[in-house]
N, C-alpha and C positions, 0 to 999 in steps of 0.2 A: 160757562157757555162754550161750547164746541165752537172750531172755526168753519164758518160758513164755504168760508177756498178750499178747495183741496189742492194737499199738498202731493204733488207728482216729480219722478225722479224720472232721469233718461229712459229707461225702458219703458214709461206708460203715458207718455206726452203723445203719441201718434193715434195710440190707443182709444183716451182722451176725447180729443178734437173728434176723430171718427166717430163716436158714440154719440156725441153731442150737435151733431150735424143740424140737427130737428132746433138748434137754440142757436146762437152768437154764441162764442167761445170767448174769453178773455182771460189772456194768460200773463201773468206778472212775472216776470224774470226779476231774482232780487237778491242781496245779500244782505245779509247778518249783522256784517259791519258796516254795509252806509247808511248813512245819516235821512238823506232825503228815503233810501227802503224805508224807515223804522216811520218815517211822518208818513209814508202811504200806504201801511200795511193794513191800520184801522179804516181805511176810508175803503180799501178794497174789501176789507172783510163787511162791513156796513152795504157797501153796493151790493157783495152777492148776496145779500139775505133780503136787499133790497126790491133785486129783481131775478129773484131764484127763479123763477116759472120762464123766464126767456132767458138768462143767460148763467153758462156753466164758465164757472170763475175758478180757474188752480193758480196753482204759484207754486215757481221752482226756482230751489236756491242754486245759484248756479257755482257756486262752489263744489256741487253735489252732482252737477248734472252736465260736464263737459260736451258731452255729447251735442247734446239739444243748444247748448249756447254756439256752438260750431254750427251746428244744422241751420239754426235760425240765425245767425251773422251778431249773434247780441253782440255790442261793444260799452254798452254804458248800462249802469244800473239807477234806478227801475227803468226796464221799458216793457211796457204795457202790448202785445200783442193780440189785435181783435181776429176772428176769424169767422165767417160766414160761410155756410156750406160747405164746412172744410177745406179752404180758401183763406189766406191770409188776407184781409183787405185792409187793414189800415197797422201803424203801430206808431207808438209816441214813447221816448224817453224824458226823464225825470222827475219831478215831481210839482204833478199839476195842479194841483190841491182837488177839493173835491168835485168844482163845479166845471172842472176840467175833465175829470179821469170818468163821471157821470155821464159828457157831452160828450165821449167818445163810442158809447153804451147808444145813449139815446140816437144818436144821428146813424146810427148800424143799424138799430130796428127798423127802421123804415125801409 
């Protein structure tokens, strides 16, 4: 099975979010080697298959993506960045479990 997230590096994150305007964006900033990434990566990829038709779900390792982790101020891994109308509105670090990282999905659609 294919991953549901796509994965984007510094050059296609702005790109991204702009194409996706029409949906909520949710973008997981994440690395390889943290522990709480590896317990959110299934629950991210489950969401976006979950609610493919509203919201476009990437993730970018930011080992890979210096840029974008400057741009957007990341300082902890995961953190979860929603964006509405290409518009940051909300973002959370860590690892929420999934009735967490769902609640940040659902309270956006509205």
């Amino acid at each position: 099975m294919s991953d549901a997230a796509i994965h984007l590096e510094d050059d296609a994150l702005a790109g991204f979010i702009e194409k996706h305007k029409d949906k909520l964006v949710m973008i997981d900033f994440f690395a390889t080697w943290c522990g709480p990434c590896q317990m959110t990566a299934p629950i991210i990829e489950e969401l976006a298959r979950q609610y493919k038709d509203k919201v476009a779900v990437a993730k970018i390792d930011v080992d890979l993506a210096p840029n974008s982790v400057n741009e957007y101020g990341i300082m902890s891994m995961p953190t979860i960045v929603i964006f509405k109308d290409g518009v940051e509105v909300e973002r959370a670090s860590g690892f929420l479990g999934k009735n967490g990282f769902e609640n940040l999905i659902t309270k956006n659609l509205k």
